[in-house]
KOLLUM-891231 format. One line per 4 residues: number of its first residue (from 1); their letters; for each residue x, y, z of N, C-alpha, C, CB. Coordinates in steps of 0.2 Angstrom, whole numbers, m for minus. Glycine has a CB too. Example, Ala and Ser with C-alpha at 12.3 -4.5 7.8 and 13.67 -1.06 7.14 Angstrom:
BEGIN
1	AS	66/m28/39/62/m22/39/66/m16/39/57/m22/45 | 64/m11/35/68/m5/36/64/0/39/70/m3/29 .
***
This chain:
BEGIN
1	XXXX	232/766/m154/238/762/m155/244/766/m157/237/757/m161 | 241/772/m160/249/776/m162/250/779/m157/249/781/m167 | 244/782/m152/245/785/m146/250/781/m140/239/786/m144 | 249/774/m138/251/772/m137/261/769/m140/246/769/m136 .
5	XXXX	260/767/m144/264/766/m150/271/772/m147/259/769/m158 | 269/779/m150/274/785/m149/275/788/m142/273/792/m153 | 268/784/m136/272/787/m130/278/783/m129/266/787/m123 | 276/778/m130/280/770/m130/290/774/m130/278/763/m143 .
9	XXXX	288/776/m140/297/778/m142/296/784/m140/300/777/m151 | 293/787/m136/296/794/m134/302/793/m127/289/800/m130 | 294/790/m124/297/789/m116/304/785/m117/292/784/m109 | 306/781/m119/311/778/m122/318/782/m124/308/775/m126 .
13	XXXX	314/784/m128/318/790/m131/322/795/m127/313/794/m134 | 317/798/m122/319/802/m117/323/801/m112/316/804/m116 | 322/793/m110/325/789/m105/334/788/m107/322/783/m105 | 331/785/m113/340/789/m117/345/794/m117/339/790/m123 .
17	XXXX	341/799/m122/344/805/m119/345/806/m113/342/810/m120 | 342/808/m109/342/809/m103/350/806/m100/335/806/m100 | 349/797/m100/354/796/m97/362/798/m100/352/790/m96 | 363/798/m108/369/801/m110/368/808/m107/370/801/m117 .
21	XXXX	365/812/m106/366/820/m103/369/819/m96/358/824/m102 | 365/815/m94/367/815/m85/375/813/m86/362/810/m79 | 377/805/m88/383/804/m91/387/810/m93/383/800/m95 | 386/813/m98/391/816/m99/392/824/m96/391/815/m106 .
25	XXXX	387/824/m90/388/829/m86/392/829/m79/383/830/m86 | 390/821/m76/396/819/m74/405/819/m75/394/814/m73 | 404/817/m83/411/818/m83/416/823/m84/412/814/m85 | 411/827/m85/416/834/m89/414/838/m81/411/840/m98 .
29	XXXX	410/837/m75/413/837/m68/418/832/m65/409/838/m63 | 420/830/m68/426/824/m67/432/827/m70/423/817/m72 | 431/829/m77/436/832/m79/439/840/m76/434/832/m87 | 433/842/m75/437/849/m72/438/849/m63/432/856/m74 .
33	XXXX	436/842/m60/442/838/m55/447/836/m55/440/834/m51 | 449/834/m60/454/830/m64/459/835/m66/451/825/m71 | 457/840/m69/460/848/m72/464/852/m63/451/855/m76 | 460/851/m58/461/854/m52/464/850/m49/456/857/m49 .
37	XXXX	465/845/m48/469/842/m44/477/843/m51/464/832/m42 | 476/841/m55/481/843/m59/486/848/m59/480/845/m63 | 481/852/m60/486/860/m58/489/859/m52/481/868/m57 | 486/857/m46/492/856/m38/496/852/m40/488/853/m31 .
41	XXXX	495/846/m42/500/845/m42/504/846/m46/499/842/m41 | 505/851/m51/508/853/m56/513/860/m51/502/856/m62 | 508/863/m47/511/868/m41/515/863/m37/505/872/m37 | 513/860/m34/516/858/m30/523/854/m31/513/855/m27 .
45	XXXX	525/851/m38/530/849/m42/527/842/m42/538/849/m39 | 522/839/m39/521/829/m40/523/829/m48/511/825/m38 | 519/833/m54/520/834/m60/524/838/m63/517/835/m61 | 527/836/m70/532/841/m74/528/846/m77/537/837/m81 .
49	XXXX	530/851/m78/526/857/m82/526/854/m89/530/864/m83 | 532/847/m91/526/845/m99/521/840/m98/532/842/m106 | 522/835/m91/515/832/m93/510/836/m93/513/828/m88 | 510/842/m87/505/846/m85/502/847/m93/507/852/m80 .
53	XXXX	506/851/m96/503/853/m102/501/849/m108/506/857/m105 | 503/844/m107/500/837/m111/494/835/m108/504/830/m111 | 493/834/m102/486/833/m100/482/839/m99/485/830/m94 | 485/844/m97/478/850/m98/476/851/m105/480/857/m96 .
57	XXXX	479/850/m112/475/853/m117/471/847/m116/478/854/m125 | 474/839/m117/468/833/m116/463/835/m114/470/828/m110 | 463/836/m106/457/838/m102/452/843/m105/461/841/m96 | 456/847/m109/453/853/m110/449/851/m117/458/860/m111 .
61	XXXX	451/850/m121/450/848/m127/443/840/m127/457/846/m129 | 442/836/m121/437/833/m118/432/836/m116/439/831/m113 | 435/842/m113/428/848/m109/423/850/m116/432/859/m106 | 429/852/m119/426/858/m126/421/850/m130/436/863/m133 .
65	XXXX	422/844/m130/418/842/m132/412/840/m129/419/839/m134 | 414/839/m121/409/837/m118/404/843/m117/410/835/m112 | 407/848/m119/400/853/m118/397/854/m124/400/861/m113 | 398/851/m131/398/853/m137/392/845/m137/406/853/m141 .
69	XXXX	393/838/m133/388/833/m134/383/837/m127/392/824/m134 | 384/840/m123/380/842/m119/373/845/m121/383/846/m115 | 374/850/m125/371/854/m129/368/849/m134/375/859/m131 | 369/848/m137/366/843/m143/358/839/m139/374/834/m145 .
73	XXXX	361/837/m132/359/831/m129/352/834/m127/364/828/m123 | 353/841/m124/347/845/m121/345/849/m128/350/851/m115 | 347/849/m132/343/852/m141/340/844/m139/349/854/m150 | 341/840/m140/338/831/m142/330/833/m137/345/821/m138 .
77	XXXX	332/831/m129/327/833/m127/323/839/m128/329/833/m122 | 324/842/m132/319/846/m130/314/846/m138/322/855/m127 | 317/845/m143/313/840/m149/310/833/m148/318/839/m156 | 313/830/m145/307/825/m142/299/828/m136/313/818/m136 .
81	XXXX	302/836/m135/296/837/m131/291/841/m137/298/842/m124 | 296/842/m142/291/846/m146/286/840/m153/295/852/m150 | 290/835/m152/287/829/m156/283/827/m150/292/821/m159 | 280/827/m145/276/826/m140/271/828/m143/276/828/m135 .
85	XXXX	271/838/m143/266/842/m145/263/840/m155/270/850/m142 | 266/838/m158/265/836/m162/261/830/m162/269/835/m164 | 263/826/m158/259/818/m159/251/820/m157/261/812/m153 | 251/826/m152/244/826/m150/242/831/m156/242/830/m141 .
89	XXXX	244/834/m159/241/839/m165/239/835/m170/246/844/m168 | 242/829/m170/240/823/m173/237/820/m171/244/819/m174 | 234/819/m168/228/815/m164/224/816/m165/226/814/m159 | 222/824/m163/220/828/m166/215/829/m171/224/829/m167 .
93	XXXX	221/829/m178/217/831/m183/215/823/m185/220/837/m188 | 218/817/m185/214/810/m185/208/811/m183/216/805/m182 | 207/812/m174/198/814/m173/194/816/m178/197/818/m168 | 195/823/m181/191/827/m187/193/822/m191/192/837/m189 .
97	XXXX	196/817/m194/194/816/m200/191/810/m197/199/816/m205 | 191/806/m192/186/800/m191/179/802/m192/186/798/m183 | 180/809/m189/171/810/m188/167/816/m192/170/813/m180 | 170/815/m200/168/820/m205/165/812/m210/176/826/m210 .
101	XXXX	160/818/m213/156/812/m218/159/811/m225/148/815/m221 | 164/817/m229/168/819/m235/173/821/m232/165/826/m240 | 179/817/m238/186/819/m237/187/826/m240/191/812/m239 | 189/830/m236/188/837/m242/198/840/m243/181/845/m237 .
105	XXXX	199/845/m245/206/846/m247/209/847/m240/207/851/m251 | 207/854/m235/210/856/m232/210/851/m226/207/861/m231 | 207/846/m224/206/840/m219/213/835/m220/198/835/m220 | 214/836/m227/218/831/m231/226/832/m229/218/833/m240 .
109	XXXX	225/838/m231/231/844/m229/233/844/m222/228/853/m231 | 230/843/m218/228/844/m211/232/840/m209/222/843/m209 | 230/833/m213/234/826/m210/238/825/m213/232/821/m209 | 241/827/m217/244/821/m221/251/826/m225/236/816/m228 .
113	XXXX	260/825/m224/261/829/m226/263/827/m234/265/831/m222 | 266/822/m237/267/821/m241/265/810/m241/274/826/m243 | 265/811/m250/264/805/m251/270/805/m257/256/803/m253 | 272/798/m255/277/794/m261/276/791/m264/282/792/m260 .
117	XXXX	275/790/m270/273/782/m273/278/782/m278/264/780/m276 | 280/775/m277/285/773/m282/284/768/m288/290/770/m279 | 288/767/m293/286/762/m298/282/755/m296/292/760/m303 | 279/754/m302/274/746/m302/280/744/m303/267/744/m308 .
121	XXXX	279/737/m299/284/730/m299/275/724/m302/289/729/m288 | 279/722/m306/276/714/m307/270/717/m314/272/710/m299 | 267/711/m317/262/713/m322/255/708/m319/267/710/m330 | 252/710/m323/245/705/m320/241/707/m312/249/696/m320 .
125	XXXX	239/701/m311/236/703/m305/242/699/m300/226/701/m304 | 248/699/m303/252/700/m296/257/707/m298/258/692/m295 | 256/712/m300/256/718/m300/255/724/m293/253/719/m304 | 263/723/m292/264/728/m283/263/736/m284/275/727/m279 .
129	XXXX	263/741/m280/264/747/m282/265/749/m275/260/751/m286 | 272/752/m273/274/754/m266/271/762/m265/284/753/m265 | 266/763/m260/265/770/m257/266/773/m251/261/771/m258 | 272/776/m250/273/777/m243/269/784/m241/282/777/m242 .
133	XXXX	265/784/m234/262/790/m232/268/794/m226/255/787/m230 | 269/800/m228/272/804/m224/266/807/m219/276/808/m227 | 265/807/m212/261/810/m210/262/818/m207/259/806/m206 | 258/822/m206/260/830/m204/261/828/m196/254/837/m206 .
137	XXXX	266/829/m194/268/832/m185/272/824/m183/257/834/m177 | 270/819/m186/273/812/m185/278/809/m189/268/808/m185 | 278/809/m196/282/808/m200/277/801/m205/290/807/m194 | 282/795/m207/280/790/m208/279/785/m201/285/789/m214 .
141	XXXX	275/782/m202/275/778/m195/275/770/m199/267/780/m189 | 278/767/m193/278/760/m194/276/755/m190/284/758/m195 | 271/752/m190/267/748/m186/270/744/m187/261/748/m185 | 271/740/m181/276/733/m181/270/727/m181/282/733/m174 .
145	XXXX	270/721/m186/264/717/m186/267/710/m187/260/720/m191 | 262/704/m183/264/697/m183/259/698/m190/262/691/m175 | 261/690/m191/261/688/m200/253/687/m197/267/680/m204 | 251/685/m191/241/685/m190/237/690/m190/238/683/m184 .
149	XXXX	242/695/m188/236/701/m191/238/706/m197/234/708/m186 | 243/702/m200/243/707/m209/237/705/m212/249/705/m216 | 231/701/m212/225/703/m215/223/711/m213/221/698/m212 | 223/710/m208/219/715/m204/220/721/m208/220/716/m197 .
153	XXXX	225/723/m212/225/728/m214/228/727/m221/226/732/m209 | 219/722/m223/221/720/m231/214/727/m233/218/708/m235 | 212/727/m239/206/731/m239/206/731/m246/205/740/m236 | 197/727/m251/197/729/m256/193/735/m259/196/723/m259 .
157	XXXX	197/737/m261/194/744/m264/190/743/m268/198/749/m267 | 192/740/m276/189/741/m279/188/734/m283/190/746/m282 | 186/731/m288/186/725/m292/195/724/m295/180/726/m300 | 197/721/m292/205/721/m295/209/724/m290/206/725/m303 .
161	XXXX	208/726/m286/212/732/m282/211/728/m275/208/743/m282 | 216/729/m273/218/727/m264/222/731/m263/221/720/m261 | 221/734/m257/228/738/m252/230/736/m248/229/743/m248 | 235/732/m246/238/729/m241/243/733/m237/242/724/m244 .
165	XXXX	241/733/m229/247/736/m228/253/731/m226/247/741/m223 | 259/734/m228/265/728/m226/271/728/m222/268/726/m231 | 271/728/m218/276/730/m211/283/728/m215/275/724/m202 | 289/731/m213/295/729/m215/297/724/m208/300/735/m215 .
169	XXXX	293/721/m204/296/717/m199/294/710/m201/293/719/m192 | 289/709/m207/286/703/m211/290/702/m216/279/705/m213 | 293/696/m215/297/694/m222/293/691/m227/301/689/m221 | 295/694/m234/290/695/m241/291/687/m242/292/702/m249 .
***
């Protein structure tokens, strides 16, 4: 499911980017057609020497960002290729922990980067406690769930103890 899940928001992802790159690569060859036809006609008199110079900083000043979101765009693409290589390093070390008998430290470590847990809410056995898991190479993940399979991932641990997991897409 996760595998599926992050090819899902990669390809997505990348489709995205992608398409603001190509956009905004089109238009800063737009702009420096726009800049060349300018200048002629700036040579040729069609234009004053102060529009000219009102639209060339314009122009120019357009360039200097376009190639400033250009770059961003192809840095984006290329961390979505390295959260690729992550997800499988994450798959990964899920497999070795499916298929160990003992949860032991360094497996722990392996998977998992940090855990957050926040204050108890409520008293009694309607007493909440929020723990968010940060995974290593994935981050926190959010599995989006209809209200018929939040069972599915009830689990009692112990006498008094349940762990629920609770999607933010489920209204409490």
């Amino acid at each position: 499911m996760l595998a599926e899940k992050t090819n899902e928001d990669l390809i997505a992802e990348k489709k995205q980017v992608q398409k603001e790159l190509d956009r905004a690569i089109a238009r800063n060859e737009d702009v420096a057609r726009l800049y060349e036809r300018l200048y002629e006609d700036n040579v040729s008199g069609k234009v004053t020497d102060e529009w000219f110079m009102q639209l060339s900083n314009k122009y120019e000043s357009e360039r200097l960002e376009l190639k400033t979101k250009i770059q961003q765009y192809r840095e984006q693409l290329s961390n979505l290729g390295t959260m690729q290589k992550g997800k499988e390093q994450f798959i990964s070390a899920v497999r070795k922990f499916m298929q160990m008998d003992t949860l032991t430290a360094p497996l722990l470590k392996e998977l998992i980067d940090k855990i957050v847990v926040y204050e108890t809410q409520g008293t009694g056995k309607h007493r909440t406690q929020r723990i968010v898991i940060y995974y290593r190479f994935v981050g926190y993940l959010e599995i989006p769930l209809t209200e018929s399979e939040w069972e599915y991932y009830r689990a009692d641990t112990r006498q008094g103890v349940a762990v629920e997991y609770i999607s933010k897409n489920i209204p409490a």
